[in-house]
C-alpha positions, 0 to 999 in steps of 0.5 A: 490452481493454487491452494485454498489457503491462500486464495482466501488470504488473497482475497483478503489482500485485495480488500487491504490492497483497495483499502489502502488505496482509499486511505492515500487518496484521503492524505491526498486530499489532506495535502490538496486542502493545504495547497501542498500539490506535490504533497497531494500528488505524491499520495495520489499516486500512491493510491493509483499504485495500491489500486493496481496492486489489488489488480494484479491480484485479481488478475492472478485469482482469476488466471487461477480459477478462483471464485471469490466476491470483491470485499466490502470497504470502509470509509478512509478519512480525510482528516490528519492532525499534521503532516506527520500523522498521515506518513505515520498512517502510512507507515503502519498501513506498510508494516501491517501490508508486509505482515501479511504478504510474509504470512502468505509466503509462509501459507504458500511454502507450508503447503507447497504452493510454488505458483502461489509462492513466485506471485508473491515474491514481486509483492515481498520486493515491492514493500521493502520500497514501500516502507524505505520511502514512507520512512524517508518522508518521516526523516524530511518532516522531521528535519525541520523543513515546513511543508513547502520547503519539503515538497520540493525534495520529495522527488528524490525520496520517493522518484 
């Protein structure tokens, strides 16, 4: 079993983790109306990837005995001003990700929860990627490219 404090913050990771999901696949479907697929593709898979984050979760709650109701989500939009207003909503969903996965670390530690804490650490590994590549889709956009030109890069950022 793991420690009540932190099955409760997983919980409500698996309601981020879900809910970001549904804000990539919104900036996916920004990029698609665009007819910028690699664009659309790229943030596609990014919220096939957040899916089976809070998969893993779940999984591991259930390994662990924990009873819990999947959290209700709210809508994601569709809808960006540019390019750079999706990756800048990326970024920051990232930050905030990270945030929480350090303040279930610390929940962990403080109260001993060494099976909590060895989870955690594959999640820790992960978002230092996760806002690497965010950051680097922001340098390519602001380098000038248009959006065209820079989908063809986008392999060897994100790859």
């Amino acid at each position: 079993m793991i420690n009540e404090r932190l099955a409760k913050l997983l919980v409500a990771q698996v309601a981020s983790e879900l809910g970001a999901h549904q804000v990539y696949l919104g900036m996916s479907l920004y990029f698609e109306r665009q007819s910028l697929h690699k664009w659309a593709k790229l943030y596609r898979d990014q919220s096939v990837e957040e899916a089976g984050h809070a998969t893993k979760i779940i999984e591991f709650l259930i390994d662990n005995e924990v009873e819990f109701d999947l959290p209700g989500l709210p809508a994601a939009t569709t809808h960006y001003g540019s390019a750079t207003e999706a990756v800048q909503t990326a970024i920051a969903s990232e930050v905030r990700v990270t945030g929480q996965f350090n303040a279930m670390a610390t929940a962990a530690t403080e109260t001993g929860d060494h099976r909590g804490l060895q989870f955690l650490q594959w999640f820790i590994e992960e978002q230092v990627e996760e806002e690497r590549s965010m950051r680097a889709l922001l340098d390519l956009l602001a380098s000038g490219l248009n959006l065209f030109q820079a989908q063809e890069l986008l392999d060897q950022i994100v790859g």
